[in-house]
N, C-alpha and C positions, 0 to 999 in steps of 0.2 A: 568043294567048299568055296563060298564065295565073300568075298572080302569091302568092306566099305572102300569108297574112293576119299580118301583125303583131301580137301579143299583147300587150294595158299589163300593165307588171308589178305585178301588185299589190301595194299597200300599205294599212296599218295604222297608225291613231294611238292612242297611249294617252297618258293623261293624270297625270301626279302633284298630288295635290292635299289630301295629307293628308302632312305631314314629319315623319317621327315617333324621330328625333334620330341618336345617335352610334353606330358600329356597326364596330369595328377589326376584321372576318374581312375575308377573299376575297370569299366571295360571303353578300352583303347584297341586303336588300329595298328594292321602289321605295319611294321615300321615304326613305329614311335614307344616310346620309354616314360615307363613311369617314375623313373627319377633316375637323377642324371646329373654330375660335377665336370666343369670345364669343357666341355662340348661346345661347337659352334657350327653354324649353316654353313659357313665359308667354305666346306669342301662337300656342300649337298653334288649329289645327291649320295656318298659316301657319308661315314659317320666319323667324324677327326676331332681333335682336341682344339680347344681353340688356342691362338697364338701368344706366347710371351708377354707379359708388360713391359712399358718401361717407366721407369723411375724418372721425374724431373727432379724433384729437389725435397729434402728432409727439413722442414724445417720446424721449428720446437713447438710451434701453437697456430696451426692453420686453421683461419677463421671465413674466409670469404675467395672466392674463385672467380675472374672473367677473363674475355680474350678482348685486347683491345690489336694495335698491329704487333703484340707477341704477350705471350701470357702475365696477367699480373695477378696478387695474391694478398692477400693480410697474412703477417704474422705477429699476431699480438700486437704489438702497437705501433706497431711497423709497415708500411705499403713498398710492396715489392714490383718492379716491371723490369722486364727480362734479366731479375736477378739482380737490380741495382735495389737497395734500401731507400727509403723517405720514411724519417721518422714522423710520423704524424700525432704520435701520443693517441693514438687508438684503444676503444675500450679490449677485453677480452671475450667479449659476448658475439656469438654466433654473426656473422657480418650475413649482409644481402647488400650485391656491388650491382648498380641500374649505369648502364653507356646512354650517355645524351652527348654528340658530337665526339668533340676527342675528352668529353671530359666523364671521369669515376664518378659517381654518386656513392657513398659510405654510411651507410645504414644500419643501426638505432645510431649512430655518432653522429646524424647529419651534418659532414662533412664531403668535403669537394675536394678531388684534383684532376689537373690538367695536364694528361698523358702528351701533350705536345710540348710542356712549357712545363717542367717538372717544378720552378720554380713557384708555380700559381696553384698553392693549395689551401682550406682553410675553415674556417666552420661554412652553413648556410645560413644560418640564423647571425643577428647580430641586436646589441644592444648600449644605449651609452646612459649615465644618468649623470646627470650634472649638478657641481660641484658648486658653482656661482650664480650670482645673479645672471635671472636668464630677462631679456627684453621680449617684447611685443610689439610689432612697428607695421603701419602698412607699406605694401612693396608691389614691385610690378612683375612680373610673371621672372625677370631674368635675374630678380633679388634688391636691383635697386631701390632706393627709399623713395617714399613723397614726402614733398616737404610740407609737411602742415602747415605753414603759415602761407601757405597759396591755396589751401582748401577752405573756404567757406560751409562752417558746418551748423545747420540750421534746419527748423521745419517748413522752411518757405524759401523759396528761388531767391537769391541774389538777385537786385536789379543792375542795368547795366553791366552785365558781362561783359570780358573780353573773351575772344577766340580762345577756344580749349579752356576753357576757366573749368578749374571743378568745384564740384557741392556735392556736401555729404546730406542728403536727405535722411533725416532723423523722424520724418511725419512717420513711417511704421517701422516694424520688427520684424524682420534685421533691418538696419538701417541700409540704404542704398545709394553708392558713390555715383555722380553722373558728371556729366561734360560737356561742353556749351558747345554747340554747332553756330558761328557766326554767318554761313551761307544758309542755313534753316533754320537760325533763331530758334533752334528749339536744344532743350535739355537731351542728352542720350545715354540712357544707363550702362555704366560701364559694366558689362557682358559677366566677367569674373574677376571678383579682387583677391589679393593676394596677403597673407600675413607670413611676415619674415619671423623667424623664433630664433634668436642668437644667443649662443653661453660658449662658452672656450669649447672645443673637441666635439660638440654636437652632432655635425655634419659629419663627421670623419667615418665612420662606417657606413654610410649609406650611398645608393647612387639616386641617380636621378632617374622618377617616377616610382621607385619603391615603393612599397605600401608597407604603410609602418602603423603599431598602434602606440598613442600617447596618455599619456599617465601622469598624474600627481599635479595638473595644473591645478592652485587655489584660487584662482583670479575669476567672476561670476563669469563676469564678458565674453570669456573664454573657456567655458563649461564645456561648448559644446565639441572644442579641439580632444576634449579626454577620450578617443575614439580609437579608428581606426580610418587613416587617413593617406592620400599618396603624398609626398615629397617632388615636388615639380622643379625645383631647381635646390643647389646647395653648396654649401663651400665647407672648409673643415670647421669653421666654425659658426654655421647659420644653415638652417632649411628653411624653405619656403613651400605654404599650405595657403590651401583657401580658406579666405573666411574674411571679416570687415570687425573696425574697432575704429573708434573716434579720437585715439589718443596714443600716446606711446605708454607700454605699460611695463613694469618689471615685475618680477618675485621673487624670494630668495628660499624658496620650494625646490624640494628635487623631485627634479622631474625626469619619467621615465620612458625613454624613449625605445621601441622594438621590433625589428624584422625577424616574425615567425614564421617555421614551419608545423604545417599540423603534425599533430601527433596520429600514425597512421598503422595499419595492419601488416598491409603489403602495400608495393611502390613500383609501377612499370614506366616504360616510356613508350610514346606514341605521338606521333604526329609530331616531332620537337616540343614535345611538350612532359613533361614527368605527371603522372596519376597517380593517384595513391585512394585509400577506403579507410574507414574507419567506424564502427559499431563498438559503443560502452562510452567512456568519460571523453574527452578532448581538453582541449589545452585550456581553457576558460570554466572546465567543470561540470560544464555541461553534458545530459546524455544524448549521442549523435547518430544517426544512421547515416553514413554519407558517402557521397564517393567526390574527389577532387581534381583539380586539374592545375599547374603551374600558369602564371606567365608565358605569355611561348618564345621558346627562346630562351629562356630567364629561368633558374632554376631557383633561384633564389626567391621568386617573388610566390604567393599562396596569397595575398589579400591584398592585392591591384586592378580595383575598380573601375574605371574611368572612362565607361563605355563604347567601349573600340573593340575591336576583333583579337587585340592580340592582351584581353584582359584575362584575368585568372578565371575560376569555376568552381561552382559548388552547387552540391542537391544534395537532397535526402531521399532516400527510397523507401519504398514501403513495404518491403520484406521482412521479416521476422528471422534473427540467428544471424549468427557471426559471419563474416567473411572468412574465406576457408580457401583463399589463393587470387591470384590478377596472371595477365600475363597480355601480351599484344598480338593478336591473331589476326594475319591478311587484312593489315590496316587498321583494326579495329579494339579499341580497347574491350579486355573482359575481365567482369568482376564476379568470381564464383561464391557462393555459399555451398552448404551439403544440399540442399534439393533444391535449387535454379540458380540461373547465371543471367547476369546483368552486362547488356551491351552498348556503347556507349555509339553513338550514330551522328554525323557533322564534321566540320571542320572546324567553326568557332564560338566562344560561346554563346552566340546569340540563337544559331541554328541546332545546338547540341540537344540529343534527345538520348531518353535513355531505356531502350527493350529489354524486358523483363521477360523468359522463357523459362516455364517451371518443368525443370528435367534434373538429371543425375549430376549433379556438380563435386566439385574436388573434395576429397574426406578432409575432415579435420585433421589437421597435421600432417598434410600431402599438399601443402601448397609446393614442395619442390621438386614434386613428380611429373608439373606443366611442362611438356617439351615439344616442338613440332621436329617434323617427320616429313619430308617433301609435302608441304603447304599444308599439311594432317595435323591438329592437335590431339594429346593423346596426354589423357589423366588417371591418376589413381582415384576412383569415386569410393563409395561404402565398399559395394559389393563386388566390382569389378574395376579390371582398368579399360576405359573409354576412348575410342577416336571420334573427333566432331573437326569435319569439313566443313562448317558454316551450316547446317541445317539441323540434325541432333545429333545430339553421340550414341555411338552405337558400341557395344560389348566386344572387348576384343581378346578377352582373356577365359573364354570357357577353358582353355586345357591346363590351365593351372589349379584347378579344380574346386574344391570347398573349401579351403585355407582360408584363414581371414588372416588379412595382410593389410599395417599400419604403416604410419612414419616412412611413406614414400618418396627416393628423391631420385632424379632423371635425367636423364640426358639423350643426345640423339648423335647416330652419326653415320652419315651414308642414309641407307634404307634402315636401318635401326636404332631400333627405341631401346635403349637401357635402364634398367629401373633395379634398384638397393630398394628392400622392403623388408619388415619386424614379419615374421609369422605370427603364428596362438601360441607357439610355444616360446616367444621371447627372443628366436633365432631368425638371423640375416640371411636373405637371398638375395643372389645377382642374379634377372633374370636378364635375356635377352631375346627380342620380337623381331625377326624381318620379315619388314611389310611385303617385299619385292616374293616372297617366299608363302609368308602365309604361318610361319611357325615361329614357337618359342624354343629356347635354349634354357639350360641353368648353367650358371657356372659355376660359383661358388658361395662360399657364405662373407665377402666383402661388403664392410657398411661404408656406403660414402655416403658423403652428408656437402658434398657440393660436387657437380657436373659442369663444364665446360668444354666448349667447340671450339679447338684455336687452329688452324694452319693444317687442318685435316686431317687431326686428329683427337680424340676425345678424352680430357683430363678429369683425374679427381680426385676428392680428398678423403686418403682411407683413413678411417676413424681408427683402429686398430693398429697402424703403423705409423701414424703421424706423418703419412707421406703424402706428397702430391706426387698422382699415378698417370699410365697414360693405359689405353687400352690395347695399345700398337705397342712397337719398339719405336720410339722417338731419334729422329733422325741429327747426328751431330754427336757429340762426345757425352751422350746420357749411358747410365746404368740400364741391364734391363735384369730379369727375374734370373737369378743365376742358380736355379733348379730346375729339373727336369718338370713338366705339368703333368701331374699327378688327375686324372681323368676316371671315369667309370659311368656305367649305363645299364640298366636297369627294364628289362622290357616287362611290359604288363603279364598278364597270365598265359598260356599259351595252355589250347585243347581244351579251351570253352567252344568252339563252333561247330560240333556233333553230337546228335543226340545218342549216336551209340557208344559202346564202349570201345574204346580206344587209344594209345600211348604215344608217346613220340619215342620211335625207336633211334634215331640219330639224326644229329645239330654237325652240319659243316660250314663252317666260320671259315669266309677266304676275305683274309686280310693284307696289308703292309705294313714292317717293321722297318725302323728308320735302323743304325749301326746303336747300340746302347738301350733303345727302347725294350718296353717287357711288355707283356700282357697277359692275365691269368680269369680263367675260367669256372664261376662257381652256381649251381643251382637248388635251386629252393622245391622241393616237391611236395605237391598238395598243401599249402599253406603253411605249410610249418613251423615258418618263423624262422628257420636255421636253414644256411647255406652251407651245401657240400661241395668242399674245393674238388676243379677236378684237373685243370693242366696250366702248367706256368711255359710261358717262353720267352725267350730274349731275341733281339733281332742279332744278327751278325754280319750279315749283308744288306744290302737295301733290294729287295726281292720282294716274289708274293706267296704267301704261304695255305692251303687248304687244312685247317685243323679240324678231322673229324671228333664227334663229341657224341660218345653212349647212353642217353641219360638211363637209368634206372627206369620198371614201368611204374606210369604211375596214371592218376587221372589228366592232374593239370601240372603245371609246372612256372618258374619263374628263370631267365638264364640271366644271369651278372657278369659282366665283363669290366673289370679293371686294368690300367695299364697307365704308363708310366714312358712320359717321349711321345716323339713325331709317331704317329700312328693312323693310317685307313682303312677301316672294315667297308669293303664293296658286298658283301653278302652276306647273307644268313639261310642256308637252306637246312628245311625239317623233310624229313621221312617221316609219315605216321602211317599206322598198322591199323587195320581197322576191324571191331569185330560187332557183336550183335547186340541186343539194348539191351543185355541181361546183365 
């Protein structure tokens, strides 16, 4: 009698030993997870939790975040820098802090301080209106008067001059002050005159060259001062503007004197200079499409004319839709919408030009996901988040997958980009991207709602704890997370890649357990929706462990691993059994 030969079925072992992070498709690569809590690249090409926070400061209502030379903060109407108070009577609304030299820019408050000189802080805007008789005198550029009774004011030349004798020539409109040349016998029109405007406290807010607009004169002659005008000299109680008048004049009008800032979207700095955009109404009532530029140097100043290099700036663009973020990339100011970015090109504003490039720009409500990345910008757009090195932005988030993710805000530090972002389902993610690597991370479901790079390391403010966080342990007498990090991973489907039938007969997981850490093993078969716990363990030395792992047979499968403490999985090796397409 003769007997069949029985065949071993063959199998194959492949090994995972390179984790190479977050990956929200269907079908993903060995090594990468399709979801994932407190993971981090720092121990690639192993798979480790990422490291402790630390705590800087609790404070009751944090509103705004920067680094100047050591961390400063809003809280509520308070400005903080390394933990000292300035009361500054701040609003409680969302802040955005712009650095222009050593001084804070405080934004919707437009207000100012002077992290050298804590003493020097205060609105930007200013305004005075006056109480009393205000005069109208002509004056020479340094505020001194003319005496009128040495000016001959008439529509024909004075005969017999003396040297420098003046005449107000009254033959056209405006009238024109001139000056006797006794070596040329000729008349020579004095270049620019000057009108002095005196009332008590006038001066007193303003400096000299401000550009200020003026208000409420009743006087004809002087219609055309109701403007917007610079201030060339001034004392607390007198400014000095251009202009000619034949006489000395008063009013007992209040009149309203004002250094504004525009009403603006977003506000960056560049070149010593603060820029800021604006689309819908502005401060005059008007609708504006615009994008602006400071005084340079001068933050105070938005409408100082006076055609010289270091004047203020203004246009309109011709784009359609809101602005939807700013930020200053390698020089160069940019002003994003949702589909194209506006670049602003020059040093001053004579030469300024502004390129208009129709591509993927910042989503709405992602203006605080702008962050650079060694000399990389890198944004949350509609569909994606973006990196642009100055040419386009290019897609950097395929493995996050088809999530639509809003209300992004960012930060960077080292080779990574941090990004807090709303999913579809109304829920927070930390994500994290190292460029140097090529992968993303999740960590947790942390909302921060401000980022900052201070002294090398990366702070922020969690919505959720009312805290300002760090993303390190903070070096000096700070708090850090006094729990263990609670971690898990998630790999995509396993025993999609043969067309025959065949099972994964055994998973050996060789890991490191810190003294205290756990880690427990659970698997999902054929979609099911339900995970079956299969081994828990605790470290007890700091050693390395091979835990073998039976799954059940099945087609496909999902493996879960969660753990809890310092923990590195260096591998993941499967056996699978192979049989025939039936």
């Amino acid at each position: 009698m003769k007997l069949s030969m029985l065949r071993e079925i063959p199998s194959t072992r492949s090994m995972i030993d390179v984790f190479r992070g977050y990956n929200h498709n269907l079908r993903i690569g060995e090594g990468e997870f399709y979801d994932m809590k407190n993971l981090t690249s720092a121990g690639y090409p192993t798979l480790s939790p990422r490291p402790k926070r630390g705590i800087y400061s609790s404070p009751k209502n944090p509103t705004g975040l920067i680094a100047k030379d050591s961390l400063c903060y809003v809280d509520g109407e308070d400005f903080y820098i390394n933990e000292y108070k300035i009361a500054m009577g701040l609003s409680d609304e969302p802040k955005t802090l712009i650095s222009i030299g050593a001084y804070v820019i405080i934004m919707p408050d437009k207000k100012y301080i002077n992290t050298a000189d804590l003493t020097d802080y205060g609105p930007i805007e200013a305004s005075v209106e006056t109480s009393e008789t205000t005069t109208f005198s002509l004056c020479k550029l340094d505020g001194t008067d003319y005496d009128y009774e040495k000016i001959k004011i008439s529509d024909t030349a004075p005969e017999d001059p003396e040297n420098l004798a003046l005449w107000m020539d009254t033959s056209s409109t405006p009238n024109v002050l001139k000056q006797y040349s006794a070596l040329h016998s000729t008349w020579t029109s004095v270049a620019t005159t000057y009108i002095k405007i005196k009332s008590t406290g006038i001066g007193k807010p303003f400096a000299k060259n401000d550009g200020v607009t003026i208000s409420g004169i009743d006087i004809d002659e002087l219609s055309d001062l109701n403007n917007t005008i610079v201030v060339w000299a001034k004392g607390d109680d007198y400014i000095v503007v251009t202009g000619i008048i034949e006489r000395v004049l008063s009013t007992n009008a209040k009149i309203t004197i004002t250094r504004r800032m525009p009403i603006m979207d977003f506000i960056i700095e560049s070149g010593n200079r603060l820029w800021g955009c604006k689309y819908g109404i502005a401060v005059n009532g008007q609708v504006v499409n615009e994008i602006y530029a400071s005084k340079l140097g001068d933050f105070k100043n938005w409408n100082c004319f006076m055609g010289i290099s270091t004047d203020s700036y203004v246009a309109s663009v011709g784009t359609d839709g809101q602005f939807t973020g700013a930020v200053t990339h390698l020089g160069y100011p940019l002003f994003f919408k949702e589909n194209c970015m506006h670049k602003v090109y020059g040093n001053y504003p004579a030469n300024f030009q502004i390129q208009t490039t129709a591509c993927r720009g910042v989503q709405k409500g992602c203006s605080k996901s702008l962050a650079i990345v060694n000399e990389t910008l890198f944004y949350k757009s509609r569909a994606a988040v973006c990196a642009y090195d100055g040419s386009l932005p290019v897609e950097m988030s395929s493995a996050l997958g088809d999530v639509a993710y809003s209300d992004a805000v960012a930060g960077s530090l080292g080779n990574k980009y941090y990004i807090s972002m709303k999913d579809d389902k109304e829920e927070y993610n930390l994500f994290v991207y190292d460029t140097s690597k090529g992968m993303w991370h999740r960590e947790d479901d942390t909302q921060a709602t401000e980022f900052c790079n201070c002294r090398g390391n990366l702070y922020y403010i969690d919505y959720a704890d009312n805290q300002i966080k760090a993303v390190h342990e903070i070096k000096g007498n700070y708090n850090t997370e006094n729990i263990p990090i609670q971690w898990s991973a998630t790999t995509g489907i396993m025993g999609t890649d043969s067309p025959d039938k065949k099972y994964i007969s055994r998973l050996i997981v060789r890991l490191l357990l810190e003294v205290g850490a756990s880690v427990s093993f659970a698997i999902e078969y054929d979609s099911s929706g339900e995970y079956e716990h299969l081994f828990t363990m605790s470290g007890t030395k700091l050693q390395t462990f091979s835990i073998p792992i039976k799954p059940k047979r099945c087609d496909h499968l999902r493996l879960r691993i969660r753990g809890e403490g310092v923990a590195k999985i260096f591998s993941i090796t499967k056996t699978i059994e192979q049989g025939s397409d039936v």
